[in-house]
Structure formats: structure tokens, C-alpha cells
C-alpha positions in Angstrom: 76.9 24.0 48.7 73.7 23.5 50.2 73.7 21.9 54.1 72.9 18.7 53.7 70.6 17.4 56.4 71.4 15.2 59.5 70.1 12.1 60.0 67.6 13.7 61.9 66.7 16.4 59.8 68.1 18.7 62.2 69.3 22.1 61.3 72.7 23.0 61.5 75.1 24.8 64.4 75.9 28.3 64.0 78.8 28.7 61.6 82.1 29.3 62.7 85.3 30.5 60.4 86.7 27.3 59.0 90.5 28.6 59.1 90.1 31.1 62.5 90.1 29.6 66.1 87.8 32.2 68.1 88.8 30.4 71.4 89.6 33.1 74.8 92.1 36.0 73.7 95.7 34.4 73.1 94.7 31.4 71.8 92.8 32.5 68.7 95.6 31.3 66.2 95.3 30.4 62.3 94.0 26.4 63.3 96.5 25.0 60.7 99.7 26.5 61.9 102.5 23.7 62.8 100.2 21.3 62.4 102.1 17.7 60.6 100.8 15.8 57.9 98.8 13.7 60.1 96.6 15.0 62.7 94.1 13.6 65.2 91.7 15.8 67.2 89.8 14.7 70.6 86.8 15.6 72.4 85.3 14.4 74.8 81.9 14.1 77.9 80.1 16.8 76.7 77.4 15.7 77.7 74.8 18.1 76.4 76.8 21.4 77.1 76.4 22.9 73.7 78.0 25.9 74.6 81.0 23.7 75.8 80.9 21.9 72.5 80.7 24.9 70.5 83.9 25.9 72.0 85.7 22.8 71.9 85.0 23.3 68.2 86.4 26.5 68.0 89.2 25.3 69.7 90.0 23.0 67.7 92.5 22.5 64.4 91.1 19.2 63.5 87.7 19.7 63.0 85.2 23.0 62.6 81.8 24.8 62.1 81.9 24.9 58.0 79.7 28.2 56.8 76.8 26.4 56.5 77.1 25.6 60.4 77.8 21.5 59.7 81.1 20.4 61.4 84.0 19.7 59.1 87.5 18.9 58.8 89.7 21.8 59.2 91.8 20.7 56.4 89.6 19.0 53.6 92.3 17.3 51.5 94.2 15.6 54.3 94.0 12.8 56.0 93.2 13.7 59.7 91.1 12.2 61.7 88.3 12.8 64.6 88.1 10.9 68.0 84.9 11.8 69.8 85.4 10.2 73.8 82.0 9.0 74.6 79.4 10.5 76.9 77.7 12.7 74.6 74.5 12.9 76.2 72.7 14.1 79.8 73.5 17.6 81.4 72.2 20.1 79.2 70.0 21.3 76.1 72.4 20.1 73.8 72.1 16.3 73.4 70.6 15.9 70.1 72.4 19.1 68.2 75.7 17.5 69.3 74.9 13.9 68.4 73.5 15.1 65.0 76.7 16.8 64.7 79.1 14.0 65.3 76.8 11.2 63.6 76.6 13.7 60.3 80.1 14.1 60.6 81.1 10.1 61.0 78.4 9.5 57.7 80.4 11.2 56.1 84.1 10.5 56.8 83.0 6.9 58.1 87.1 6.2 58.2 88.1 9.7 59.7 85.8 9.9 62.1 85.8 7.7 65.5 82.8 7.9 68.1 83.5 6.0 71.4 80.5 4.8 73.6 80.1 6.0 77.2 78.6 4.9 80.1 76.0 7.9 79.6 75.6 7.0 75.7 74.7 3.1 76.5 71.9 3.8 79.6 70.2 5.4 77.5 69.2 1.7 76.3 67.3 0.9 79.4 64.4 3.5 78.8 63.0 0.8 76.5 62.6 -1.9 79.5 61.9 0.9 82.5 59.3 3.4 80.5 57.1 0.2 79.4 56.1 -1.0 83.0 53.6 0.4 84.9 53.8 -0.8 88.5 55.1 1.8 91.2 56.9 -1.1 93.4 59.8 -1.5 90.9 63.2 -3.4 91.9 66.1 -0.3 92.1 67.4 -0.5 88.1 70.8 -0.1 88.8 73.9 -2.0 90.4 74.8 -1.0 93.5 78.2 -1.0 95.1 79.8 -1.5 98.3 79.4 2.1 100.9 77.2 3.3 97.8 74.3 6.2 99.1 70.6 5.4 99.5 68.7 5.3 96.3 65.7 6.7 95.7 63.0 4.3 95.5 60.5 5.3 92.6 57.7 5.0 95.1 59.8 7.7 97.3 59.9 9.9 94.2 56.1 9.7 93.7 55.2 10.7 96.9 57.4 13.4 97.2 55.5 14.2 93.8 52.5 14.1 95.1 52.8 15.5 98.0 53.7 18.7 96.8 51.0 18.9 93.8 48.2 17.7 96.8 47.7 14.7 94.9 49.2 10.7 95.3 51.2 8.4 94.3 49.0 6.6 92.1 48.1 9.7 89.6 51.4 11.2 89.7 52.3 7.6 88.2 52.8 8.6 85.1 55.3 7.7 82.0 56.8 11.4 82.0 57.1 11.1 86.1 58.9 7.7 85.5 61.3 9.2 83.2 62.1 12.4 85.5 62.6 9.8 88.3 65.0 7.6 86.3 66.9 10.8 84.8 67.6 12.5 88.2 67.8 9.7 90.6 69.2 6.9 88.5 71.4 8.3 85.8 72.6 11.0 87.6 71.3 13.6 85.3 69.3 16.0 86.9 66.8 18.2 85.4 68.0 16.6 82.0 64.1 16.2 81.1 63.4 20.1 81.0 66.6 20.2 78.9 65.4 18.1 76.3 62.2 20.1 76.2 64.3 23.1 76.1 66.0 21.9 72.9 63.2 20.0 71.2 61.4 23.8 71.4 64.3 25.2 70.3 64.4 22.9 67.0 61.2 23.4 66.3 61.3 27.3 66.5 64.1 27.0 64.1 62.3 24.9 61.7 59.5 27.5 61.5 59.5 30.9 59.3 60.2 34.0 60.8 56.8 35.2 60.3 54.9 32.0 60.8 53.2 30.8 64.4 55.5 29.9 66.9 55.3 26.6 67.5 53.6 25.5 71.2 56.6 24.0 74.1 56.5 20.4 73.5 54.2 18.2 76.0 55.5 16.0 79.1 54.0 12.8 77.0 56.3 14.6 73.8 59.1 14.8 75.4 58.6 11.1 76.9 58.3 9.9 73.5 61.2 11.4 72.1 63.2 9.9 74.7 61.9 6.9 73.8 62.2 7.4 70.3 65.6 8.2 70.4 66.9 4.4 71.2 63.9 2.7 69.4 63.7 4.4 66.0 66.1 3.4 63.3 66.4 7.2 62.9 66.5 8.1 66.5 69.5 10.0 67.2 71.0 8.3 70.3 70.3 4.8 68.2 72.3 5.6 65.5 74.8 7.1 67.6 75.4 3.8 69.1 74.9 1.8 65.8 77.8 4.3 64.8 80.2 4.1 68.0 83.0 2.0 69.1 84.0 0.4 72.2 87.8 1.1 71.5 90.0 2.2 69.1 93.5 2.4 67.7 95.2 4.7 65.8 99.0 4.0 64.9 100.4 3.7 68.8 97.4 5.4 70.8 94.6 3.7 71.8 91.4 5.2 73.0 88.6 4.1 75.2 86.4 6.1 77.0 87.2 5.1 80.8 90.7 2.7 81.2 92.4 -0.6 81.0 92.4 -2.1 84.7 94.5 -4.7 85.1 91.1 -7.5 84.8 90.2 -6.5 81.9 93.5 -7.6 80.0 92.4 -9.7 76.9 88.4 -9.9 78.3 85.6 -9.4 76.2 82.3 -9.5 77.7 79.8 -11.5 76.7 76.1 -11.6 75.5 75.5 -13.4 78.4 76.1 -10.9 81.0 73.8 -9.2 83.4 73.1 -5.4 84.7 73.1 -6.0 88.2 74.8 -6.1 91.3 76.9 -10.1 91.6 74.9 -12.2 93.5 76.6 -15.0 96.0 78.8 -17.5 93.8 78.3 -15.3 90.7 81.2 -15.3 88.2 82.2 -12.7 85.6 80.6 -13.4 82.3 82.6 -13.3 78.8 85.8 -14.6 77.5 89.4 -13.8 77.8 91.3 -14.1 74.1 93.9 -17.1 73.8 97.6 -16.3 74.7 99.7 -14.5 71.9 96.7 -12.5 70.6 97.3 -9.0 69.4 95.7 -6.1 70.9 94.0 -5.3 67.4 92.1 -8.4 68.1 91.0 -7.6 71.4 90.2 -4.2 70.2 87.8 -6.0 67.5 86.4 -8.6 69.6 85.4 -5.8 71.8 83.8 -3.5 68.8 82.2 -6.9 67.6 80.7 -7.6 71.1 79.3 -4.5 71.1 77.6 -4.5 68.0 75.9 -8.0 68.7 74.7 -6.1 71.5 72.9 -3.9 69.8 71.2 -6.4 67.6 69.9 -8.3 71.2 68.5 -5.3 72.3 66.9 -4.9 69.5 65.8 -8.3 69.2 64.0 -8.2 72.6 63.8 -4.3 74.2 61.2 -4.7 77.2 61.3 -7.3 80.0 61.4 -11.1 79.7 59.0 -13.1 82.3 62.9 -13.2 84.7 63.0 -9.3 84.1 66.1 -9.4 81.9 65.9 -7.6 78.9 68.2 -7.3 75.2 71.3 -5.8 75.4 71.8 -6.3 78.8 75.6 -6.9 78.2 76.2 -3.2 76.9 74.3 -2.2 80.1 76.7 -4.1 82.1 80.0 -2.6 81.4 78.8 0.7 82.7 78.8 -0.6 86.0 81.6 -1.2 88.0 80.1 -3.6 90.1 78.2 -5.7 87.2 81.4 -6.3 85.1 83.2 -7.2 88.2 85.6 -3.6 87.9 86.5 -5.1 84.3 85.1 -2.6 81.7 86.8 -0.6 79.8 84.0 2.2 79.5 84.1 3.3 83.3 86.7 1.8 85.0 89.7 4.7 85.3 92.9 5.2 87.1 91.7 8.5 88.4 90.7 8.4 91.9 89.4 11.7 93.5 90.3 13.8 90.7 94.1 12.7 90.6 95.5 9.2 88.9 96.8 6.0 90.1 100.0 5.0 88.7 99.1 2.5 85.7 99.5 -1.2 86.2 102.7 -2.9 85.3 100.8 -5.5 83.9 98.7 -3.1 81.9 101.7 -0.8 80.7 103.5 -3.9 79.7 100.2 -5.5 77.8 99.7 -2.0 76.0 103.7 -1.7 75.3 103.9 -5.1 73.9 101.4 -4.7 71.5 102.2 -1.6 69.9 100.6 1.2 71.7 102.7 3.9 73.7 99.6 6.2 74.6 95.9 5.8 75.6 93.9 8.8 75.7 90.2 8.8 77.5 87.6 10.6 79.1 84.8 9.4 81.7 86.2 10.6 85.4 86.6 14.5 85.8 90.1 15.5 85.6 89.6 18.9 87.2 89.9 22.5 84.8 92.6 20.8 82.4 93.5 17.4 81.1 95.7 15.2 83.4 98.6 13.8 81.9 100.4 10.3 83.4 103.5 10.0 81.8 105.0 6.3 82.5 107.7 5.1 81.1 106.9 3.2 78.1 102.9 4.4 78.1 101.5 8.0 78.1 98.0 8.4 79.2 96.0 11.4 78.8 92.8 11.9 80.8 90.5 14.8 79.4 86.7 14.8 81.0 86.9 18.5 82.2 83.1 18.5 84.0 83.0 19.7 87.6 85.7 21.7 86.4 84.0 25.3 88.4 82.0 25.2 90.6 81.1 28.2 90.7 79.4 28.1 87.7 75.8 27.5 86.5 77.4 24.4 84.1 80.3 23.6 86.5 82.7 24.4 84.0 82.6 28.4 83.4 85.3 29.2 80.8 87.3 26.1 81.2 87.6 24.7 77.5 90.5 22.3 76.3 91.8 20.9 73.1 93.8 17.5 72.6 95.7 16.8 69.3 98.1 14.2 68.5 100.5 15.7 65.9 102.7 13.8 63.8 102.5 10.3 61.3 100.8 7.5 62.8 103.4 5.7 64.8 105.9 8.9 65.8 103.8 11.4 67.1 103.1 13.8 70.0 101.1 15.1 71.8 99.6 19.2 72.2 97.3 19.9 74.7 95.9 23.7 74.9 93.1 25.6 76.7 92.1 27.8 79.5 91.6 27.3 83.2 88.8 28.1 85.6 90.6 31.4 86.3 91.4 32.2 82.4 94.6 31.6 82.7 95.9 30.0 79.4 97.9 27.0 78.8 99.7 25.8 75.4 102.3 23.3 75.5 103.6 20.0 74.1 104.8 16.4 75.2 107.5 14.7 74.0 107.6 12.1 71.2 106.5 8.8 72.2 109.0 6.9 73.0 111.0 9.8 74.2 109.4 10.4 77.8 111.2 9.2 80.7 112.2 10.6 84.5 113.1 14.0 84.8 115.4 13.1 87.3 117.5 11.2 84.5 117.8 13.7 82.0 116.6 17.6 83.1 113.8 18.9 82.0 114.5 19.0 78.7 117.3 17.2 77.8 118.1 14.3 75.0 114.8 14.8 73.9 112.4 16.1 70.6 111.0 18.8 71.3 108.4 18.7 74.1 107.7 19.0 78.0 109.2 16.4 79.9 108.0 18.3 83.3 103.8 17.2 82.6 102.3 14.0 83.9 105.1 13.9 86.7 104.8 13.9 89.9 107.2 15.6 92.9 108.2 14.2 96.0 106.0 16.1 98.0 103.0 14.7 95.8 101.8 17.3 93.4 101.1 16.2 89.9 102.5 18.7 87.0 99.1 19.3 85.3 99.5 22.4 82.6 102.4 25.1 81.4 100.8 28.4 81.8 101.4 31.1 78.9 103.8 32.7 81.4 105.8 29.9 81.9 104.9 28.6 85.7 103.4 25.3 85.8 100.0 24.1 87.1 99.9 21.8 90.0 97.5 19.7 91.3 97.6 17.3 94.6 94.8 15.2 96.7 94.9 13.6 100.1 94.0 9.6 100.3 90.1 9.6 100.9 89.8 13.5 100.3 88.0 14.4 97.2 89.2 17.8 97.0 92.0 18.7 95.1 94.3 21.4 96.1 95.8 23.6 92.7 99.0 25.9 92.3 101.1 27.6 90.4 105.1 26.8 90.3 107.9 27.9 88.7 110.2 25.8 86.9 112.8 26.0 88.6 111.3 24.8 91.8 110.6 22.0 89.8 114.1 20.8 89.0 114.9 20.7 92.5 113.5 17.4 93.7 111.0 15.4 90.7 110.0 11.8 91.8 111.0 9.3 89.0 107.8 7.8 87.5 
């Protein structure tokens, strides 16, 4: 059939075997095989690595590149559905191919598909506000927290600017400048401006006939405007992203959100009413917790409806007010930490330094009681493979692989990973494959819910469906059982309290047995 066109009119990825996986040597496998009648694929942080997309995709037995390029469902006349984490957007020349993707995808499977909303999906909002001003002396746009770094002032930025294109502060002010400056030194996405030029050129070359005049590199005032574009349009592609996305989301007994459930954020649900900025003396959080005895499908959907009134208040009033507030300031909020007083559910994450907290009693036992015996999310990097908690009545699965090398131009190198839940909708498991920073391969398994427990109880394997009862555990001596490698050793990961470096290893299984901790 003919492809049809994104939302965008963007053309399409390259195409990619629907039944093949062409994933690093070992892993290439037909993508149906052993799969259950129900299947549900995740992906997650991108954020604009197309080459890491791509192979996510190929990774993947869930979804695909169909041979018109579009992405598809591996297996057409089933049910399974697609979970994409959040954070699509922000460190490479990919941004708008991989929205398109996922946006044309979710049109058309709007009840298969399922696109959460990251911290780096919702700032984008702000350019609206921040790109209309013109003054140089601007308050710092974003909330800091306590032993947070110096941030750069925009005056700073401009006269660093100037001073190395011999000119000042006051011609170097410019809308493109404004954007760099908010892109590198407030979003933490550096260089991200020459990356959307990069791609816009690319889209346009590929819109043009072979034989036809290349078209010129898009302006600085071009590439502003798209920006802007993109979260003012109705057809702007991070817009309808968002129009599109989800705070949260359950499927059967998994629920997935793009950072965590702290314990604050039990039954909360912010409000329209909330501010992006740092609490002020005598400040109180904003929003409402749900009655006693409500279900966690309602908190789920009070959240979802939250953030779609959101939306329309952003919509309704985009740039500045006369008190500098602004539409949609509550969406802006729950990406910060410090504006949603640590209750959001889009960044707030047990990992700490790349390895997790153990999960909240009072969280396991609000998730347990209300149906859900996983939760599966992205947002902090989890090192070169997911990490897996496994508690005792909730599983969670961490998968945000960036900073994963580096070494590498993209900080990830090879490292590539693929998360499927396998199974109907309430008895399922969990298979997690992929390949390290070092190549080595990993393709393994976790028990049924409701099957996990201490090692130390049972063995390794023992009184259980089939699955690895070793991963998301943690030994006495501190290192957490990340990955089983093809040749059956396990991957280890450990951290130090205040260190953010994370130490990895390979062990045998055998030297596991010996002394696990009971989680």
C-alpha cells in the first residue's frame, strides 16, 4: 500500500524486515518466536538518537519498520500493544523522525499504542513564554534545588557570545541566541539547535528529486521558528505529541510512568494552579490528593485528565501574564523536583547514582493493593542494561540506557535493549534482551508476577514458572544482579553512598547462591 503520510508530512524511516530482527549477531531471531497471545513492547529516552531508535526497533518483537519504512506492529492481527516511556526529544538529529514515527503510529492504533510524557517532552512548552521576550536581564527559568551548580545567566551567555564574534551583548541578542542559550544551559541539551538543523536539512533533501536543486541548510531564524512551531501549531510535531501522550498508564497489573511513585505522590494529582519555580517561604504544594478507598485507575485518570486541561491552559494563554506566569504552568511543574515539592511522577525515581533505592513500603503496598505487581519506567540512566528491583509483591523495571558509554560520540555505542512483557494481561512476565557497552549479549526472563520472592527462600530457581529469580537482587556485599550474559555469568553492578560511579562485573552463578540478601 502506499505510505501514508505523518502528521507532519514527513517521509518515512528506512524499511526494515517486518518478521527479521537485525539486532548485533546472536540476537537476530525470527521476532515472533515464543511470543504469547498478548504482548507488550517498551521503549523508552531516546531522545533524538535516531540511530538508537532505529535499533530499538530492530530489536524489537512488538513493533517494526513495515517496507514502506512506517513503524508497525510485528504481528498485525493481534492484539499487542506499544508503550513509548517519554523523553522523546533533545540529544540528537532525530527528534522529529521519531516523534512522527510514534504519533503516526498511536493515530493509527489509538488503543495499542501508549506514549508517556517526559520531563524533556513537556519543556519543550516553555519556548512559547521565553522565545517572545526580548530583554537580556531575564529571571533564571528554571527551579533550582538545594547544592544545585551555578546557572548560566543569559546575559553570561551573551557575552561570552560576543566576545568571541568581537561584537556585544546587545547584537548577539538575538531569538536564535536565546534559544541556543535556553537549549544548552537550561534544558540540558547541548548543541541540540545544530541537531535540529541537521535534520530539518535532512528532510528537506529527501523531499527533493534526485535531480532537482539541493535545497539551501535551513537559517538560524528557520530553525528558531520551527522550534517554535513545533508546540504552537496544531500540526507541530512536539504539540501533537503531547496532545497524544499520557501521564500514566495501566496495562492489566503493570503500570507505567516515565520517572516513579515516591511515597508523596500517593493519590496526588497536581493541579492547574501550580507554579514552575523553586517554593518560596510558607509555600505549600498545589493540587489535590483523591478521597480514601479510591482505585488506582482513578488516580491514573485524574492524572491523564490533569494533564490534558493543561494543555488547553497553555494554549489558552502561551506567553507571560503582567506576574510573569504563563499557561500550562502546571505540566511545567512536575518536571521539577523542587516545584512539585519531590511529588511528580515524571522525574522523581528510586535510582540514585545509577543504582536504586529499595521501593517504599507505603508505595509497594498502595501499588499491591490496587492491582498492579510491576511498574516499568524510564527517566534516570540505568547504566548499559535495564535495572531490575524485584520486591516482593512489586517488580520494577528501570530502562533509560543514556550515558550508557562513554566513550562514545552518543554515550551509548552499541548498547541497545529491548523490554517485553509476555503473557495475558494480568499473568505475565517479563523478557528483557540486548547488548552491553562491551558487546556482550544478554537474553533472559523474570518470573511470573506474583512468583518472585527471596532467593534465599527457595534457590535460584526453585517453586517457580519459568524465569530468573537471581535479577533485581541484591548480595550481601552490595552488588545488584543486573543481566544474564549468553554464557551464563551474570552482570553485576554496585555504587558507593555519594559516589556516582558505578563499578560492573561479571559472576558466576554459583558465586551467587552462596550468600543473596533477601529483598
Amino acid at each position: 500500500r502506499a505510505h501514508p503520510p505523518t502528521p507532519s508530512g514527513l517521509p518515512a524511516q528506512p524499511a526494515v524486515p517486518p518478521t527479521m530482527v537485525p539486532a548485533a549477531d546472536g540476537l537476530a531471531t525470527d521476532s515472533t518466536q515464543g511470543l504469547a497471545a498478548v504482548a507488550v513492547g517498551f521503549i523508552t529516552d531516546t531522545e533524538g538518537n535516531f540511530d538508537y531508535w532505529c535499533r530499538c526497533v530492530e530489536l524489537s518483537r512488538v513493533v517494526c519498520f513495515g517496507p514502506d519504512g512506517t513503524l508497525q506492529f510485528v504481528r498485525q492481527d493481534e492484539q499487542d500493544i506499544f508503550v513509548f516511556g517519554g523523553d522523546v526529544f533533545d540529544k540528537g538529529p532525530g527528534d522529529i523522525r521519531i516523534a512522527s514515527a510514534l504519533v503516526d503510529l498511536k493515530t493509527r492504533y489509538p488503543d495499542r499504542v501508549i506514549l508517556l510524557v517526559g520531563n524533556r517532552d513537556l519543556n519543550k512548552l516553555r519556548f512559547a513564554a521565553e522565545l517572545g521576550e526580548d530583554e537580556i536581564d531575564v529571571p533564571q527559568p528554571v527551579p533550582t534545588y538545594p547544592r544545585a551548580p551555578p546557572q548560566v545567566s543569559y546575559r553570561a551567555f551573551l557575552d561570552k557570545t560576543a566576545a568571541a564574534n568581537g561584537t556585544t551583548a546587545e547584537r548577539e541578542n538575538v531569538r536564535a541566541n536565546r534559544l541556543r542559550w535556553i537549549l544548552d544551559h537550561t534544558m540540558t541539551a547541548q548543541g541540540v539547535f545544530e541537531y535540529r538543523r541537521q535534520e530539518m536539512a535532512i528532510l528537506r533533501a529527501a523531499a527533493c528529486s534526485e535531480s532537482g536543486p539541493q535545497p539551501e541548510a535551513p537559517s538560524d531564524e528557520e530553525v528558531a521558528q520551527h522550534f517554535l512551531d513545533s508546540v504552537l501549531k496544531d500540526d507541530g510535531i512536539c504539540w501533537r505529541y503531547l496532545h497524544l501522550g499520557q501521564v500514566a498508564a495501566l496495562v492489566g497489573a503493570t503500570l507505567f510512568v516515565h520517572g516513579g511513585v515516591p511515597p508523596e505522590s500517593i493519590g496526588w494529582v497536581p493541579g492547574l494552579d501550580m507554579r514552575y519555580r523553586a517554593p518560596q517561604d510558607g509555600d505549600v504544594c498545589g493540587g489535590t490528593t483523591l478521597p480514601v478507598g479510591h482505585s488506582l485507575q482513578q488516580w491514573v485518570d485524574a492524572m491523564n485528565d490533569v494533564h490534558q486541561r493543561g494543555l488547553q491552559d497553555f494554549r489558552a494563554q502561551p506567553t507571560w501574564r503582567e506576574d510573569r506566569t504563563r499557561g500550562g504552568e502546571s505540566l511545567l511543574a512536575v518536571t521539577s523536583s523542587p516545584a512539585c515539592f519531590g511529588r511528580s511522577v515524571v522525574v522523581e525515581s528510586l535510582l540514585q547514582a545509577g543504582t536504586p533505592l529499595p521501593l517504599d513500603p507505603r508505595v509497594e503496598e498502595y501499588l499491591a493493593n490496587g492491582g498492579v505487581s510491576r511498574m516499568v519506567c524510564g527517566h534516570k540512566p540505568c547504566g548499559d542494561s535495564p535495572f531490575v528491583l524485584g520486591g516482593r509483591r512489586v517488580e520494577v523495571v528501570h530502562c533509560d540506557t543514556t550515558y550508557s558509554d562513554h566513550g562514545a560520540p552518543d554515550q551509548r555505542g552499541q548498547v541497545v535493549a529491548a523490554v517485553e512483557l509476555e503473557g495475558d494481561v494480568l499473568r505475565n512476565r517479563t523478557h528483557i534482551r540486548g547488548v552491553l557497552r562491551d558487546g556482550s549479549l544478554y537474553d533472559f526472563a523474570l518470573p511470573e508476577l506474583g512468583d518472585r520472592g527471596s532467593i534465599g527462600e527457595r534457590g535460584a530457581n526453585e517453586g517457580q514458572s519459568d524465569g530468573d529469580a537471581f535479577i533485581g537482587h541484591q548480595t550481601r556485599d552490595g552488588w545488584w544482579i543486573k543481566a544474564r550474559l549468553e554464557d551464563g555469568e551474570y552482570h553485576v553492578a554496585r555504587s558507593k553512598p555519594g559516589d556516582r560511579n558505578v563499578s560492573y562485573k561479571r559472576v558466576s552463578p554459583d558465586s551467587l547462591l552462596e550468600a543473596p540478601s533477601s529483598l
